[in-house]
C-alpha positions, 0 to 999 in steps of 0.5 A, a space after each residue: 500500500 505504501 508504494 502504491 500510494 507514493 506512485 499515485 502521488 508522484 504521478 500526481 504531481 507529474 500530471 498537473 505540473 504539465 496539465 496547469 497553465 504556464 502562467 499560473 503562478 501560486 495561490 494570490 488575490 491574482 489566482 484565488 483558487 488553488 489545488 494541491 495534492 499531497 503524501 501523507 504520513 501519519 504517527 498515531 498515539 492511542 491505547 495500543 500505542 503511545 508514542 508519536 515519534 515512533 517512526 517505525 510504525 509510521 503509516 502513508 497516505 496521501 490527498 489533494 487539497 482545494 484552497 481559497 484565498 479570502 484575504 491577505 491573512 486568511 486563506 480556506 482549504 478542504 482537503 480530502 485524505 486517505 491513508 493507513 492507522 496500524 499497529 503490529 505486534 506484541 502489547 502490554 493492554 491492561 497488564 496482559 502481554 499478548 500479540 494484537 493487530 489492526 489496521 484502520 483505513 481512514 479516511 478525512 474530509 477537513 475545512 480548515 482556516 489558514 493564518 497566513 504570516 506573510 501579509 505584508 506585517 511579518 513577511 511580503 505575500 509574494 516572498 519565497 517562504 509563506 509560513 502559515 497556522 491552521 485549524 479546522 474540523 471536519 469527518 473522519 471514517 474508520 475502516 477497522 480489521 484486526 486482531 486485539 488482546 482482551 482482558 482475560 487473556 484472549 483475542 477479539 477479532 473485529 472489523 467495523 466501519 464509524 463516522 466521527 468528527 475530527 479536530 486539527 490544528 497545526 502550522 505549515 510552510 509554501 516554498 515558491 519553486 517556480 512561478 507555476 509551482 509551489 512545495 507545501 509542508 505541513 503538519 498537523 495534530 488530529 483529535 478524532 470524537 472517537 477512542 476507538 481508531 485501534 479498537 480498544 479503550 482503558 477501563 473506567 476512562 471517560 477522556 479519550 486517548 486516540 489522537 494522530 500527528 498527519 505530515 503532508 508534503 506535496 505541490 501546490 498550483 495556482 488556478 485560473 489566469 490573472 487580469 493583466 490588461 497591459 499583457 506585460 506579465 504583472 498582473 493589474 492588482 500588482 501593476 503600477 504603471 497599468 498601461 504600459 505600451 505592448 514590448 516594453 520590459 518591466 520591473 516586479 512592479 508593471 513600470 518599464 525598466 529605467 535603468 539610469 533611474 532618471 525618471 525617464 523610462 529606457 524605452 523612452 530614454 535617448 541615453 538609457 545609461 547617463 541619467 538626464 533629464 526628462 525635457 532632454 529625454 532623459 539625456 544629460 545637461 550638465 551646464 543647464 543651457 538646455 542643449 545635450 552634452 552629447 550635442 554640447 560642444 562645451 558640455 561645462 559652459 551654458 551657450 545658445 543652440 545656434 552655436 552649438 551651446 558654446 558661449 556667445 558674448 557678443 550674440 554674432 552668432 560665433 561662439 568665443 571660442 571661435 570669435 576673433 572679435 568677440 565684442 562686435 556691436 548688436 546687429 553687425 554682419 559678420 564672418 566665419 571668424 566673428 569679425 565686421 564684414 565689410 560689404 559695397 554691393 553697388 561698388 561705389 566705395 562707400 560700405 552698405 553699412 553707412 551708404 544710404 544707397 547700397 544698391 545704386 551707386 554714388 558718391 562718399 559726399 553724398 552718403 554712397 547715393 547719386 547725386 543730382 545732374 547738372 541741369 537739376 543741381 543748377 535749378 534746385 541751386 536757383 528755384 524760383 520762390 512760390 508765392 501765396 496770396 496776402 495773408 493767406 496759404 493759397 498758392 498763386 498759379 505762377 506757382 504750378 511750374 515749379 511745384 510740378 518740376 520739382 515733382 518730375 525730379 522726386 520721381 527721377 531721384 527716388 533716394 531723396 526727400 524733400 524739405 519745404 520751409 514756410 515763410 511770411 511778411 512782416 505784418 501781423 504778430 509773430 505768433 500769427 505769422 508762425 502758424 500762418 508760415 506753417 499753413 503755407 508749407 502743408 499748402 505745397 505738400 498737399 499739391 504733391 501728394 493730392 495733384 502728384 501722387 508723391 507718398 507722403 512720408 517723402 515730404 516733410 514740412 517746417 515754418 519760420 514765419 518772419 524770421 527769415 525774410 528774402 528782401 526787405 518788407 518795406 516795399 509791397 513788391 518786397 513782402 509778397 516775395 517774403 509770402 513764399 516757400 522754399 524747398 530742397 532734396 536732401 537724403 535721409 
């Protein structure tokens, strides 16, 4: 029976470690279902025998268990056993020597409470040992052949079968194997409602002696399969990070791998071995400029990207290590070396950074822009003075000539603004003649712009009212030549 019941167990064990799912894992909140099955050894104590250690008469059995995990403390178990209490040979029963046998085939239906010890207090739920108490009840057949001394000196022979209770207490350990397998090792005492597992009781003795020590050791599986919506193998209770992108390793918590343990997931992170930052994407700033050092062509010293983040002191866009004029003023071109450059697009001789006409070519004493030709330097030289009627800004149309000449030559000299000044006689105060001297020159700006199409930010205009007279105001003849403007090409 003993070697039966040892096979029956092994192949047990075979047959479900094949048979369970690869990814089944021990009995948790993740899986709560468990099953085991077991060997059994057993060590009774009881009238015909009184010792449990006696291991020479130890009797083999064996069972499969059913467990149900109802919290991180507690978890339920039924299991089912069957084995063998026996005795053979010689007994001392009640002062008689004489041979006397039995042999009980039982068989135990127990519920029993588990204190676990790794709930998260003592030991974590997921360590490699979980040590754990129980206690429980349930029903206990006996199956009872044998051969027993009675008290005159003889034998009885007995076979009969009861029901009784059975009460256990004990404590027991999981080893974690495997992720699919784990070693259970248990032991517990046993007190069947019943003095007669060997068929005899003491005289005149109330209590009952039977009781039995059972040792299972065998394998635990964990049923069913847990929720892991991220399929990164941890399951959702555990996983702390539960959205995972699909590929990504993970850690024992569901969170992708960061090696550099800067925050920045390696997946994710562009140096996975350096620890960065996460505007850099996770890649190192040592001088903080905002530019990886492995793009940072001075990794110790802040700079701008244009330069590659190397200082720039004088924002040319040559770093200063490069810059062989490393104070040029804001806005200046310069070159590959970071010094002025000196630029004649029209070929004039003047540079375009003073020549006021960089694209037609001129003279340096006109600012690098053409100057008038002859005929036109001559008549600006002598313009004819327009004239306004007495104490009014209305022109004389002996005027119109000389305002649509001077309109000819603004648009032949697109480089030049003109200036008209405003005068007046001497009659009235000079507070009076100001403002009138003012009128008189908006008069002729106003023809440009209205009768010429001259745009108006080419024309400014300014009134001297009788400071500047151009002939002596003792005469009529002399003042209406004061009532005048004057005008003159200038570039700006």
């Amino acid at each position: 029976m003993k070697k039966t019941l040892l096979k029956a167990s092994v192949a047990g064990a075979l047959l479900l470690s094949i048979v369970a799912a690869p990814d089944s894992r021990a009995q948790s909140a993740d899986r709560p279902w468990g099953l085991s099955i077991y060997g059994s050894n057993f060590q009774l104590r009881s009238n015909l025998r009184n010792d449990f250690w006696d291991v020479s008469n130890s009797t083999w059995g064996g069972g499969i268990g059913i467990n149900k995990y109802l919290s991180p403390s507690f978890d339920l178990g039924l299991d089912l056993t069957y084995g063998q209490l026996k005795q053979e040979g010689p007994v001392n029963y009640n002062g008689n020597n004489g041979l006397g046998t039995f042999d009980n085939e039982i068989g135990l239906a127990s519920l029993g409470l588990k204190l676990k010890l790794n709930n998260g207090k003592i030991l974590k739920e997921d360590s490699f040992v979980k040590p754990y108490l129980i206690a429980g009840l349930g029903g206990m057949y006996n199956n009872l052949e044998g051969t027993l001394p009675a008290a005159n000196g003889t034998t009885t022979v007995v076979d009969n079968g009861n029901l009784t209770m059975n009460f256990f207490g004990g404590a027991g350990l999981n080893f974690r194997i495997t992720e699919s397998i784990g070693l259970m090792v248990q032991s517990t005492l046993n007190y069947p409602n019943t003095d007669q597992i060997d068929g005899l009781a003491y005289p005149d003795r109330s209590e009952k002696n039977d009781r039995f020590l059972q040792h299972n050791v065998g394998l635990t599986f964990g049923l069913g399969k847990a929720k892991d919506t991220d399929g990164d193998g941890v399951s959702d209770r555990r996983d702390k990070c539960p959205d995972t992108p699909a590929g990504v390793q993970v850690d024992k918590n569901g969170c992708p791998l960061d090696g550099d343990g800067d925050g920045v997931p390696d997946y994710q992170d562009k140096c996975p071995t350096e620890a960065g930052t996460a505007a850099l994407e996770g890649c190192p700033d040592r001088d903080g400029d905002g530019i990886r050092d492995s793009e940072d062509e001075c990794p110790d010293q802040a700079g701008p990207r244009a330069t590659r983040g190397c200082p720039d002191a004088d924002s040319d866009g040559v770093a200063d290590k490069n810059d062989k004029c490393p104070d040029t003023p804001a806005g200046t071109r310069v070159d590959a070396s970071g010094c002025p450059v000196v630029l004649d697009r029209d070929g004039d001789g003047v540079n375009d950074d003073v020549d006021r006409c960089p694209d037609v070519a001129g003279s340096a004493a006109n600012m690098g822009c053409p100057s008038l030709d002859a005929e036109d330097s001559t008549y600006m030289a002598r313009v004819p003075k327009i004239e306004f009627e007495f104490n009014r800004a209305v022109l004389k149309p002996t005027s119109y000539p000389t305002l649509d000449r001077i309109s000819t030559m603004l648009g032949k000299y697109p480089h030049y603004n003109l200036r008209i000044s405003g005068h007046a006689d001497h009659i009235g105060s000079n507070e009076y003649n100001q403002e009138l001297s003012v009128r008189r020159a908006e008069a002729a700006k106003s023809y440009f712009i209205n009768q010429k199409g001259v745009a108006s930010d080419r024309v400014i205009t300014e009134g001297f009212g009788e400071e500047r007279p151009a002939a002596p105001n003792t005469t009529n003849a002399g003042r209406a030549r004061n009532r005048r403007a004057e005008f003159r090409l200038f570039i700006q």
